[in-house]
PyMOL Python script that loads the backbone (N, CA, C, O; Angstrom):
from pymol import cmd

cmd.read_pdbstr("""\
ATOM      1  N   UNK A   1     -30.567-161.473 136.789  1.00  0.00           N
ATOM      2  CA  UNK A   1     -31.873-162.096 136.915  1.00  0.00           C
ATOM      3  C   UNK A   1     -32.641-161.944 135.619  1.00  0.00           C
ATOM      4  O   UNK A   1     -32.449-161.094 134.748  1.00  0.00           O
ATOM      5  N   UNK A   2     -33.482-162.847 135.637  1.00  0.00           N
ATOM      6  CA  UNK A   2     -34.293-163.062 134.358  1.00  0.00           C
ATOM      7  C   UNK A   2     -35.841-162.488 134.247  1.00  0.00           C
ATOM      8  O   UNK A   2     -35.772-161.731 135.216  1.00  0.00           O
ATOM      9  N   UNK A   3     -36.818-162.359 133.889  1.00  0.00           N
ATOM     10  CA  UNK A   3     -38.047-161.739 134.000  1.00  0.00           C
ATOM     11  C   UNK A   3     -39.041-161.915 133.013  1.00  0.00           C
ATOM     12  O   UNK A   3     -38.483-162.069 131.927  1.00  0.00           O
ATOM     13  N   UNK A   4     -40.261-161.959 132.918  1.00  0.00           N
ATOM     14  CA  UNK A   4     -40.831-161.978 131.933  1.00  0.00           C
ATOM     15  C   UNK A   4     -42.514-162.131 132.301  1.00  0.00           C
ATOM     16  O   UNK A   4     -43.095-162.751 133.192  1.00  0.00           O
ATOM     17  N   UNK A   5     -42.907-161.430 131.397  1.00  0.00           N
ATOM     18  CA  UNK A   5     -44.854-160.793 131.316  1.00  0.00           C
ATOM     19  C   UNK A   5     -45.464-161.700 130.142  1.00  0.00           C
ATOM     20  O   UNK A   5     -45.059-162.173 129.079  1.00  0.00           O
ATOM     21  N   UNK A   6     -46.485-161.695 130.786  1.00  0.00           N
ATOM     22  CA  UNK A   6     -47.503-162.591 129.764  1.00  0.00           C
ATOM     23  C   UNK A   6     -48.878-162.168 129.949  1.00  0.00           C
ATOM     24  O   UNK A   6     -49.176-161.659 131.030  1.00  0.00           O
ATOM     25  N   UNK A   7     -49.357-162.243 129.457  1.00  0.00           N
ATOM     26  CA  UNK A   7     -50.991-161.815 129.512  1.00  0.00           C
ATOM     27  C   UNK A   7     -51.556-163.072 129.989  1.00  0.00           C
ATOM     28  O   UNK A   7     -51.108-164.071 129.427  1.00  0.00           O
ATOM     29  N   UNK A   8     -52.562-163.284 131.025  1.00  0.00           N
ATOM     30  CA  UNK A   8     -53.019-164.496 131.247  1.00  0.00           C
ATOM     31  C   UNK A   8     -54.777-163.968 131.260  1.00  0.00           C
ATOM     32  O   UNK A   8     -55.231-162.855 131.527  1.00  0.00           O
ATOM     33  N   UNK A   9     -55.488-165.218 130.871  1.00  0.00           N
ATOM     34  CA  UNK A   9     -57.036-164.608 130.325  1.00  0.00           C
ATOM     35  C   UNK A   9     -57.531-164.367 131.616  1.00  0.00           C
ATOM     36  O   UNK A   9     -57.028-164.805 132.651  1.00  0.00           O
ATOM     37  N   UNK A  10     -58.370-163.771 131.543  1.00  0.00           N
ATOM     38  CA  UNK A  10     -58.869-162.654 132.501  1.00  0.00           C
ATOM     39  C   UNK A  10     -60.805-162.588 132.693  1.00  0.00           C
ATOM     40  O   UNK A  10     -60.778-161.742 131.800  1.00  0.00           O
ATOM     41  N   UNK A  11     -61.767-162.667 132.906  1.00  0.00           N
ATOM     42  CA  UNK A  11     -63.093-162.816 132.827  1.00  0.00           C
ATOM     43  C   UNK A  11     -63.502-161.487 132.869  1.00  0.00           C
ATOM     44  O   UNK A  11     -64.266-161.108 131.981  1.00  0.00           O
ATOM     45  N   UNK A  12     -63.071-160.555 133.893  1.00  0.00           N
ATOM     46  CA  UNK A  12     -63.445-159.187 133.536  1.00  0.00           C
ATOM     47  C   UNK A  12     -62.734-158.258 132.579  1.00  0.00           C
ATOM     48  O   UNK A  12     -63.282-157.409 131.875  1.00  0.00           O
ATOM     49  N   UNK A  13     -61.113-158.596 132.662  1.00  0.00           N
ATOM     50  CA  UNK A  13     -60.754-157.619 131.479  1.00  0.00           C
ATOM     51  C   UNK A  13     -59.822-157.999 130.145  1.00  0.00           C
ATOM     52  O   UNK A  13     -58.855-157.524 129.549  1.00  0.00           O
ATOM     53  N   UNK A  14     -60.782-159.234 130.041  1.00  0.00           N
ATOM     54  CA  UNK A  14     -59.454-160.382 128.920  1.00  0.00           C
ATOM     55  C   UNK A  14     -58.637-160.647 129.215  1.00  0.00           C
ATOM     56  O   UNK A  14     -58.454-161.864 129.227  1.00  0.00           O
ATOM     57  N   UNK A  15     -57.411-159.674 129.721  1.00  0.00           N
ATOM     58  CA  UNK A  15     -56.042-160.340 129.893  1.00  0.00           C
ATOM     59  C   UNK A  15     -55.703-159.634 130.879  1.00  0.00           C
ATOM     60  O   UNK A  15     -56.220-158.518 130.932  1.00  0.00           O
ATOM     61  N   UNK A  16     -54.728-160.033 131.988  1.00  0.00           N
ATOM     62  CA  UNK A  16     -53.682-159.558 132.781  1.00  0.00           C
ATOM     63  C   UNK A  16     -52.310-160.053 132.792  1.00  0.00           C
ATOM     64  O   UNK A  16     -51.835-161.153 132.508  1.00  0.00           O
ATOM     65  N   UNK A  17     -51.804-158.969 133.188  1.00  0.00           N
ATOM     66  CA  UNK A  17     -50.440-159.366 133.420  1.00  0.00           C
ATOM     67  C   UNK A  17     -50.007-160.384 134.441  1.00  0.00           C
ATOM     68  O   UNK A  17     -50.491-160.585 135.554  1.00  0.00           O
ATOM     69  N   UNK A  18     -48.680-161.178 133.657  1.00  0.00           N
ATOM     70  CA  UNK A  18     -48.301-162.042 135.083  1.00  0.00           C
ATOM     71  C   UNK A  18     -46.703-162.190 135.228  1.00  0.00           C
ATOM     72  O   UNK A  18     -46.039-162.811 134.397  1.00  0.00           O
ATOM     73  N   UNK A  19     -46.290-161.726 136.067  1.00  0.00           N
ATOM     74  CA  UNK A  19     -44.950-161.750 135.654  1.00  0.00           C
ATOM     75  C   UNK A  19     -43.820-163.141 136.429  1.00  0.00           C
ATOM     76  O   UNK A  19     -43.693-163.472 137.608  1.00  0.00           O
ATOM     77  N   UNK A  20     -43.301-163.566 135.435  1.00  0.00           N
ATOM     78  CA  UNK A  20     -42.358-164.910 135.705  1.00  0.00           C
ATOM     79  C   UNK A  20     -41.030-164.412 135.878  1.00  0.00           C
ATOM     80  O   UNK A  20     -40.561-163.702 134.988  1.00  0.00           O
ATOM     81  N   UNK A  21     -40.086-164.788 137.297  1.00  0.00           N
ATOM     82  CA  UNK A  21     -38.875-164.599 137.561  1.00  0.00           C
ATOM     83  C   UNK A  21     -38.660-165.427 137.740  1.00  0.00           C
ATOM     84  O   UNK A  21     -39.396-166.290 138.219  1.00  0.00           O
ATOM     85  N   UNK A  22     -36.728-165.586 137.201  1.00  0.00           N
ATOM     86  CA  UNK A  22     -35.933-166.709 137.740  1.00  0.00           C
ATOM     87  C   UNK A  22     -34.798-166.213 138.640  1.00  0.00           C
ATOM     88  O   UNK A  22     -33.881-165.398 138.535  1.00  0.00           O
ATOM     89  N   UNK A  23     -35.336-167.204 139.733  1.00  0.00           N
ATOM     90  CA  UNK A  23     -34.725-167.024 141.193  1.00  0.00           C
ATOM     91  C   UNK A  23     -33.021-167.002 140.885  1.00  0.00           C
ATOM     92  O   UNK A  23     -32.747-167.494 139.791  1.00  0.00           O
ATOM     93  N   UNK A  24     -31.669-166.436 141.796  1.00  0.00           N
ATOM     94  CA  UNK A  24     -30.561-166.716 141.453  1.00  0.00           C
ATOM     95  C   UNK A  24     -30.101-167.728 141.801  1.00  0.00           C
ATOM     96  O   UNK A  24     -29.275-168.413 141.197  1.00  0.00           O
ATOM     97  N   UNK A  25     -30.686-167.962 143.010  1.00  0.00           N
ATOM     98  CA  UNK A  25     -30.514-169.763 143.331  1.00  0.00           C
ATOM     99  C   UNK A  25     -31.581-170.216 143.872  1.00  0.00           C
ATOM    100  O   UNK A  25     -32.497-169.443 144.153  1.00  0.00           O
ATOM    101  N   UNK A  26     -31.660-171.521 144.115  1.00  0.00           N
ATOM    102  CA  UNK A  26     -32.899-172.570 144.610  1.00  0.00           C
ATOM    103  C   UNK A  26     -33.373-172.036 145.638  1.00  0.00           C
ATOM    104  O   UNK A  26     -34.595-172.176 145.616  1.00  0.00           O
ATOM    105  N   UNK A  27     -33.006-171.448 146.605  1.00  0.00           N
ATOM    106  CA  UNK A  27     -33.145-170.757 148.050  1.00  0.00           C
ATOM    107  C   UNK A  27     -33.561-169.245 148.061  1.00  0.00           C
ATOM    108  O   UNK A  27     -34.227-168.777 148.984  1.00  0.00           O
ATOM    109  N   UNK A  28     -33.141-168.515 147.003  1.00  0.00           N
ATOM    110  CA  UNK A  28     -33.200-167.066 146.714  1.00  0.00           C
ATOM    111  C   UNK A  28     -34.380-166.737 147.400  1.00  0.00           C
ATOM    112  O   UNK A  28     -35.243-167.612 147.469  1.00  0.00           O
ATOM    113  N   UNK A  29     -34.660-165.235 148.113  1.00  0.00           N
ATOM    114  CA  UNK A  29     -35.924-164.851 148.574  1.00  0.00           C
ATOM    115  C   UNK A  29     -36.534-164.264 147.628  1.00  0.00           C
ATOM    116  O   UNK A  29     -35.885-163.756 146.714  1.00  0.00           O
ATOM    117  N   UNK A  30     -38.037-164.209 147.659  1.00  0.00           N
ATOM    118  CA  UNK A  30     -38.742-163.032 146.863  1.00  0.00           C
ATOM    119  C   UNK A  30     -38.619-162.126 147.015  1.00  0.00           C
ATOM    120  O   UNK A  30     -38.934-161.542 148.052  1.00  0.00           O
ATOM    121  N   UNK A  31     -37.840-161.377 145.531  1.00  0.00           N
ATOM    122  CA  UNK A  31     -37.703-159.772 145.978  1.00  0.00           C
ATOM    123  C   UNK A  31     -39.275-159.120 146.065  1.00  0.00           C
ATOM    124  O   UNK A  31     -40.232-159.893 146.035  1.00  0.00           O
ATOM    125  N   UNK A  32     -39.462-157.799 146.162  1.00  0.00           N
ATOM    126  CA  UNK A  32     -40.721-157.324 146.265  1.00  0.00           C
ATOM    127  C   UNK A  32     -40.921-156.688 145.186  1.00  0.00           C
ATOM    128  O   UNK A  32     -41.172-155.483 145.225  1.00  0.00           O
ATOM    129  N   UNK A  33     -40.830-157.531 143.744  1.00  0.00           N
ATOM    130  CA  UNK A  33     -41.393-157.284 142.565  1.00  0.00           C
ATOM    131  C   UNK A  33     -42.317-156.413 142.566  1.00  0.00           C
ATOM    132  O   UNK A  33     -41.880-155.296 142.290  1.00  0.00           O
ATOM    133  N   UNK A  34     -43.948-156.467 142.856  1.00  0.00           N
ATOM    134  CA  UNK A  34     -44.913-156.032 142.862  1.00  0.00           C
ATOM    135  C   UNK A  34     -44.701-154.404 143.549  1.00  0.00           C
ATOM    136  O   UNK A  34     -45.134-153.449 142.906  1.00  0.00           O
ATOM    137  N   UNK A  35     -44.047-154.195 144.812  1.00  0.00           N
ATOM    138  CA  UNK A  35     -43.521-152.601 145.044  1.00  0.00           C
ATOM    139  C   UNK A  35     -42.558-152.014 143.821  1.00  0.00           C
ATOM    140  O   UNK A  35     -42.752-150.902 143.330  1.00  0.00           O
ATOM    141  N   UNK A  36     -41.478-152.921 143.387  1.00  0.00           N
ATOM    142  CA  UNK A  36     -40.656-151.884 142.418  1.00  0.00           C
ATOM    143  C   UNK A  36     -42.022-151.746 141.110  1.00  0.00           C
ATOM    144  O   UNK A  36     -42.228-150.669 140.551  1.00  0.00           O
ATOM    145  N   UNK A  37     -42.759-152.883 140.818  1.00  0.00           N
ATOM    146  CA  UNK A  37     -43.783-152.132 139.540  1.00  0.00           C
ATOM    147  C   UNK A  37     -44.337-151.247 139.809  1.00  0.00           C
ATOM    148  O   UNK A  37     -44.283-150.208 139.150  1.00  0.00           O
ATOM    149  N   UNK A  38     -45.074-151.411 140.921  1.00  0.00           N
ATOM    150  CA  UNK A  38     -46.084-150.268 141.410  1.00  0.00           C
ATOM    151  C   UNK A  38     -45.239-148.854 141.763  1.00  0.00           C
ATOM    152  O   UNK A  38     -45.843-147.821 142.052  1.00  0.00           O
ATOM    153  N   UNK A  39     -43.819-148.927 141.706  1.00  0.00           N
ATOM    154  CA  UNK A  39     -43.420-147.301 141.711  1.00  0.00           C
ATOM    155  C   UNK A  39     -43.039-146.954 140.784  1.00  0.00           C
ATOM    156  O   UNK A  39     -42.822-145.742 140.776  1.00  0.00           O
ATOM    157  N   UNK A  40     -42.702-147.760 139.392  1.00  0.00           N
ATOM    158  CA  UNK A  40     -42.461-147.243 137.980  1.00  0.00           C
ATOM    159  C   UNK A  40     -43.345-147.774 136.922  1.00  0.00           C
ATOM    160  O   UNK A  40     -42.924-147.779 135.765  1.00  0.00           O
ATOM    161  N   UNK A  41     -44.601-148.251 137.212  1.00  0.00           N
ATOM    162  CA  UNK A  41     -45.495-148.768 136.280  1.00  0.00           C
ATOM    163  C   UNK A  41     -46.803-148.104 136.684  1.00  0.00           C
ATOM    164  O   UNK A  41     -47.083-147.851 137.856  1.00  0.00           O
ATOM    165  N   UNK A  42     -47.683-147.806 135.514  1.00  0.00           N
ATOM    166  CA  UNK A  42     -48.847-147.382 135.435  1.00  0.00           C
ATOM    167  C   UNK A  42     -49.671-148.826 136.375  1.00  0.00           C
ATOM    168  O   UNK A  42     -49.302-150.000 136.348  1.00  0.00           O
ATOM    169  N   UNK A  43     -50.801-148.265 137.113  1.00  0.00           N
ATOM    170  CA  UNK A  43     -51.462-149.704 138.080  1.00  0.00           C
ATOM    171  C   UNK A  43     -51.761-150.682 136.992  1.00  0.00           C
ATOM    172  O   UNK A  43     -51.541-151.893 137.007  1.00  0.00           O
ATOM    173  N   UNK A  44     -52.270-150.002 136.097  1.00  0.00           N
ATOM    174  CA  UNK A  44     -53.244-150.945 135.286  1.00  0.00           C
ATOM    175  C   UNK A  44     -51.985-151.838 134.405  1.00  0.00           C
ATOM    176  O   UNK A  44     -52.392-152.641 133.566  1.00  0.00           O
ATOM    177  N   UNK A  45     -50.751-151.719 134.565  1.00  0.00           N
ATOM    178  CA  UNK A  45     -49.528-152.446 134.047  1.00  0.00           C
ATOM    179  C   UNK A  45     -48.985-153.593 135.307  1.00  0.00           C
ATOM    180  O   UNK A  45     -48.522-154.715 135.105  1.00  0.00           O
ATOM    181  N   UNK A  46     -49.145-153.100 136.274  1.00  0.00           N
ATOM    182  CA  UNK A  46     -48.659-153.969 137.180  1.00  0.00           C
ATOM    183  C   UNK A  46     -49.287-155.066 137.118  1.00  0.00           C
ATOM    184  O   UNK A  46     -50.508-155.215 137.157  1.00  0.00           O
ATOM    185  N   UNK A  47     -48.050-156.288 136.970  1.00  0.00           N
ATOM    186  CA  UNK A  47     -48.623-157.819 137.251  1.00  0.00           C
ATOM    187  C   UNK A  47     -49.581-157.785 138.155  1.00  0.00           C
ATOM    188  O   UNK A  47     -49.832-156.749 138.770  1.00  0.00           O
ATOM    189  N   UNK A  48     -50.400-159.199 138.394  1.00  0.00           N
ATOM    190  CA  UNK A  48     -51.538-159.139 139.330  1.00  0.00           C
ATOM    191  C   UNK A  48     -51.049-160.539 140.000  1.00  0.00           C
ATOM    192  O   UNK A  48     -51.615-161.013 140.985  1.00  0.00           O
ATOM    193  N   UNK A  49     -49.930-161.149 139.356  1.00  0.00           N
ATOM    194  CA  UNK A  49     -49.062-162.703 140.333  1.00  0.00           C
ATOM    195  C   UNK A  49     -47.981-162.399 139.659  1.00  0.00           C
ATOM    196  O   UNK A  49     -47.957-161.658 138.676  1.00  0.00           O
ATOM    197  N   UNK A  50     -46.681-163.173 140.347  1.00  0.00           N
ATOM    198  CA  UNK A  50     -45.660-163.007 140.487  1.00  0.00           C
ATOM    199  C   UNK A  50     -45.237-164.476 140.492  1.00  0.00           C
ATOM    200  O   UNK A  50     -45.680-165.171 141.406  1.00  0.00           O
ATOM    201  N   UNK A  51     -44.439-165.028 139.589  1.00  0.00           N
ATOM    202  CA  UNK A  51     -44.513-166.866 139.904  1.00  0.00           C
ATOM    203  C   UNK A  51     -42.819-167.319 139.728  1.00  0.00           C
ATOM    204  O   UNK A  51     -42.274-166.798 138.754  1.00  0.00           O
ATOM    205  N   UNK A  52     -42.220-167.952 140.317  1.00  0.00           N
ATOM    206  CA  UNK A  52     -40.558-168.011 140.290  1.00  0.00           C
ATOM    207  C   UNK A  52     -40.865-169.315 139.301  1.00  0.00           C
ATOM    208  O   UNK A  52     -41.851-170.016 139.075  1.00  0.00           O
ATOM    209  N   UNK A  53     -39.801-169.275 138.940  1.00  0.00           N
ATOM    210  CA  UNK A  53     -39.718-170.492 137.946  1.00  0.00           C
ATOM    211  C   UNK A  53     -38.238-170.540 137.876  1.00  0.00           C
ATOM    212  O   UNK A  53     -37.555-169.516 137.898  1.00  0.00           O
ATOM    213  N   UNK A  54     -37.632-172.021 137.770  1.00  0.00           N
ATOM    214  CA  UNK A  54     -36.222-172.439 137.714  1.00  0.00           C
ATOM    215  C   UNK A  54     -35.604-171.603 136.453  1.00  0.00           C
ATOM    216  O   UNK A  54     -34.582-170.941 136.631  1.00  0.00           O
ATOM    217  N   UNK A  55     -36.306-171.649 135.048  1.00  0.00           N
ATOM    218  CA  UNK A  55     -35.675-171.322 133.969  1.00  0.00           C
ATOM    219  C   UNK A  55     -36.751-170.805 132.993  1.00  0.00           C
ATOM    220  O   UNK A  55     -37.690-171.591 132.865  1.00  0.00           O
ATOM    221  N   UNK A  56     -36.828-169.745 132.324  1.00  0.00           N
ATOM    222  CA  UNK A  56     -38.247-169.729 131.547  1.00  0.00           C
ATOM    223  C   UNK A  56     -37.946-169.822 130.075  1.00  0.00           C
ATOM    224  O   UNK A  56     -37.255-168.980 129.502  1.00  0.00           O
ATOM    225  N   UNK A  57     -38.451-170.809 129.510  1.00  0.00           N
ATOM    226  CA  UNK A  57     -38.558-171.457 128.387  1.00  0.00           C
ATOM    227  C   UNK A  57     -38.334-171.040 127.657  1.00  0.00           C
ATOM    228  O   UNK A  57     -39.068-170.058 127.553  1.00  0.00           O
ATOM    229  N   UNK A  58     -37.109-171.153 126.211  1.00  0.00           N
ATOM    230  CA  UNK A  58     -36.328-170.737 125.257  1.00  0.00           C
ATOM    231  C   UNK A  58     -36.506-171.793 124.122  1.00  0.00           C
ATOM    232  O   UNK A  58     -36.568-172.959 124.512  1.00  0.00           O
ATOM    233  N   UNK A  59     -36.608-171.548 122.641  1.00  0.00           N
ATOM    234  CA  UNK A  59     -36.434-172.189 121.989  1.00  0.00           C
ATOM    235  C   UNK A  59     -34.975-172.647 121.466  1.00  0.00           C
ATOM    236  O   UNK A  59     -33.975-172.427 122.150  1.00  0.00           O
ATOM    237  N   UNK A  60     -34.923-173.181 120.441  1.00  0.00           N
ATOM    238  CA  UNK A  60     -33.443-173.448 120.205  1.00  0.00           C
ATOM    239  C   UNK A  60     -32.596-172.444 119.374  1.00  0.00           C
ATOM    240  O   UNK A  60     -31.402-172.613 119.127  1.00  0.00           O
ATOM    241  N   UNK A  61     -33.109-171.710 119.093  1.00  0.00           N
ATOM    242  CA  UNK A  61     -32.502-169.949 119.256  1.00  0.00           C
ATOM    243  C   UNK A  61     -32.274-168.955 120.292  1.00  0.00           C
ATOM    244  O   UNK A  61     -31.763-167.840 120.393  1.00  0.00           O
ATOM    245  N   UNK A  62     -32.764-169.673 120.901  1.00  0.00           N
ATOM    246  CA  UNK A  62     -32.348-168.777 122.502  1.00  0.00           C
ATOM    247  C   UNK A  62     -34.076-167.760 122.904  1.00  0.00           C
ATOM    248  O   UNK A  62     -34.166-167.184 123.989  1.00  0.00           O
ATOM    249  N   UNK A  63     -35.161-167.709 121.962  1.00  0.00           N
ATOM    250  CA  UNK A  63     -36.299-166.966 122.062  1.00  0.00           C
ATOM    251  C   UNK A  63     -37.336-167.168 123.115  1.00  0.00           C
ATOM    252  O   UNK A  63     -37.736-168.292 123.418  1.00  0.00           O
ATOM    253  N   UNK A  64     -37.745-166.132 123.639  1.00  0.00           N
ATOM    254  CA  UNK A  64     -38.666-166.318 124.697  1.00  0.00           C
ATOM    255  C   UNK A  64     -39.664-167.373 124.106  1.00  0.00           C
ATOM    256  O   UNK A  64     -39.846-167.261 122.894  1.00  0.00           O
ATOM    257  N   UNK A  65     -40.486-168.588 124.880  1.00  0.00           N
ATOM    258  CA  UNK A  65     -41.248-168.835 124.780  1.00  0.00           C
ATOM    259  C   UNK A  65     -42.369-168.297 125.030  1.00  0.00           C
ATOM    260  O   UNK A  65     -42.781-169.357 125.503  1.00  0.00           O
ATOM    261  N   UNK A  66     -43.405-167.493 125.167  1.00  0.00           N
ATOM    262  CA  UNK A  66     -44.097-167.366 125.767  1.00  0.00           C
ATOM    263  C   UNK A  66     -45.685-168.009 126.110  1.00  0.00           C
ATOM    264  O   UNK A  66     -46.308-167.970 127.171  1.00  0.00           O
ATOM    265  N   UNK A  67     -46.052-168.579 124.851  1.00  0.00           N
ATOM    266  CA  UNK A  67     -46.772-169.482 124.626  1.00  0.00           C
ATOM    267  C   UNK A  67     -46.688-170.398 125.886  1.00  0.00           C
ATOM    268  O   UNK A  67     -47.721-170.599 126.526  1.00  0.00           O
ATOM    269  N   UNK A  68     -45.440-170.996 126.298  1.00  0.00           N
ATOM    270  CA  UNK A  68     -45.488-172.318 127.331  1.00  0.00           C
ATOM    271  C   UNK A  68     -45.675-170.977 128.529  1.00  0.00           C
ATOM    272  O   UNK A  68     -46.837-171.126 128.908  1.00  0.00           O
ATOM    273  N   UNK A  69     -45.280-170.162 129.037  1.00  0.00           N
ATOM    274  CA  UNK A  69     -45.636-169.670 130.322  1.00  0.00           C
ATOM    275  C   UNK A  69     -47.237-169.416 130.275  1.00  0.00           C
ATOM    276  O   UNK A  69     -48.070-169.837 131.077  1.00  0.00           O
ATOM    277  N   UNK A  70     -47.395-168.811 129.404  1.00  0.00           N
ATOM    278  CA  UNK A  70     -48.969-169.180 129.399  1.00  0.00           C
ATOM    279  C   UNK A  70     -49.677-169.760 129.313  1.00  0.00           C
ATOM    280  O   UNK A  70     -50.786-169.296 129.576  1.00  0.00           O
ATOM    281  N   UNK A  71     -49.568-171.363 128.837  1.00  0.00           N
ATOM    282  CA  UNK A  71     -49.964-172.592 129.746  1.00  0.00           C
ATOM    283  C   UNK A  71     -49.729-172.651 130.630  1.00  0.00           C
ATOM    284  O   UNK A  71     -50.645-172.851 131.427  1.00  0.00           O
ATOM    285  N   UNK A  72     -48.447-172.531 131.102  1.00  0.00           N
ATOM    286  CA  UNK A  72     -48.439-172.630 132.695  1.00  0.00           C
ATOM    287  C   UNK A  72     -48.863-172.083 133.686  1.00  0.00           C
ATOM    288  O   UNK A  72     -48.982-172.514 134.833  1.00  0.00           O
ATOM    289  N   UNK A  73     -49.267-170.427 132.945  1.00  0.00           N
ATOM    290  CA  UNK A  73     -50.249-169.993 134.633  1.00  0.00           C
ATOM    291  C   UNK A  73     -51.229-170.434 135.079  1.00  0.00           C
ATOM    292  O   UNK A  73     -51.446-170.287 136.282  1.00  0.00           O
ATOM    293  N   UNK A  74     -52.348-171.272 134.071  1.00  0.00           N
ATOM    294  CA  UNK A  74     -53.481-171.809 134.954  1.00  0.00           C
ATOM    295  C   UNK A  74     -53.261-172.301 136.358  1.00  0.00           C
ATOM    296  O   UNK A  74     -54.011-172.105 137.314  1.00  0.00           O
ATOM    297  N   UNK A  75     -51.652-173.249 136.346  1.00  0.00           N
ATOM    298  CA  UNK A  75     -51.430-174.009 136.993  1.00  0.00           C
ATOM    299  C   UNK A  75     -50.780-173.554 138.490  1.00  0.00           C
ATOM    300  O   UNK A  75     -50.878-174.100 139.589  1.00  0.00           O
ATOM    301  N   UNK A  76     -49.885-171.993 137.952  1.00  0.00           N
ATOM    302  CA  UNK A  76     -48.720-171.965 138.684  1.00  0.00           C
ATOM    303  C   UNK A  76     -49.069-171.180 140.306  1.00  0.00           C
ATOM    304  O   UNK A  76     -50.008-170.386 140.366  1.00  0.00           O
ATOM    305  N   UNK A  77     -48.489-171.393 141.177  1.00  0.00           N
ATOM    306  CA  UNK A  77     -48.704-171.269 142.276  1.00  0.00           C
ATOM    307  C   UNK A  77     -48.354-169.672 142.195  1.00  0.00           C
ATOM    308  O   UNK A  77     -47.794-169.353 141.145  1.00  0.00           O
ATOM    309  N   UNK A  78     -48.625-168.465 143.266  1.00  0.00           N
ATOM    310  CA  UNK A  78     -48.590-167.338 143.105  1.00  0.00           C
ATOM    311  C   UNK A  78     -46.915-167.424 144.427  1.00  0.00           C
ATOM    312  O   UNK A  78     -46.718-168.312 145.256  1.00  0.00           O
ATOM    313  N   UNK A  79     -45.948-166.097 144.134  1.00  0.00           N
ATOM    314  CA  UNK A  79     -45.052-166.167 145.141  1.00  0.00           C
ATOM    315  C   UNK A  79     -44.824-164.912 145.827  1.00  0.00           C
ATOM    316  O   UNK A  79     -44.027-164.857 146.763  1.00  0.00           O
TER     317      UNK A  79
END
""", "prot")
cmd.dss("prot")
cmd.show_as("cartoon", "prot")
cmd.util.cbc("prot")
cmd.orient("prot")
């Protein structure tokens, strides 16, 4: 599985975390992301949404995009 954090802007504390997974298949359930952070992450580290996404965006080097997931959270539905 795939994973990935982004800071998304925030009104009270600038930024939060948001973390993007890719499901193993189209059907896959939500694991319970948010319990495994919250038992090995400081609170104030734990994502505050959790959003599946088919594939998360690579350039043509293979590099995280992260820039495009962070356009995309305005949008993205929470899971």
């Amino acid at each position: 599985r795939e994973a990935a954090v982004v800071g998304e802007t925030d009104a009270e504390f600038g930024a939060r975390p948001v973390a993007w997974w890719v499901a193993e298949e189209a059907d896959s359930p939500a694991p319970d992301l948010a319990a495994y952070c919250r038992e090995r992450l400081a609170g104030y580290k734990v994502p505050g949404r959790f959003v599946c996404i088919l594939e998360l965006p690579r350039n043509a080097a293979g590099k995280l995009m992260r820039g495009k997931l962070r356009a995309l959270s305005d949008s993205a539905p929470e899971t």
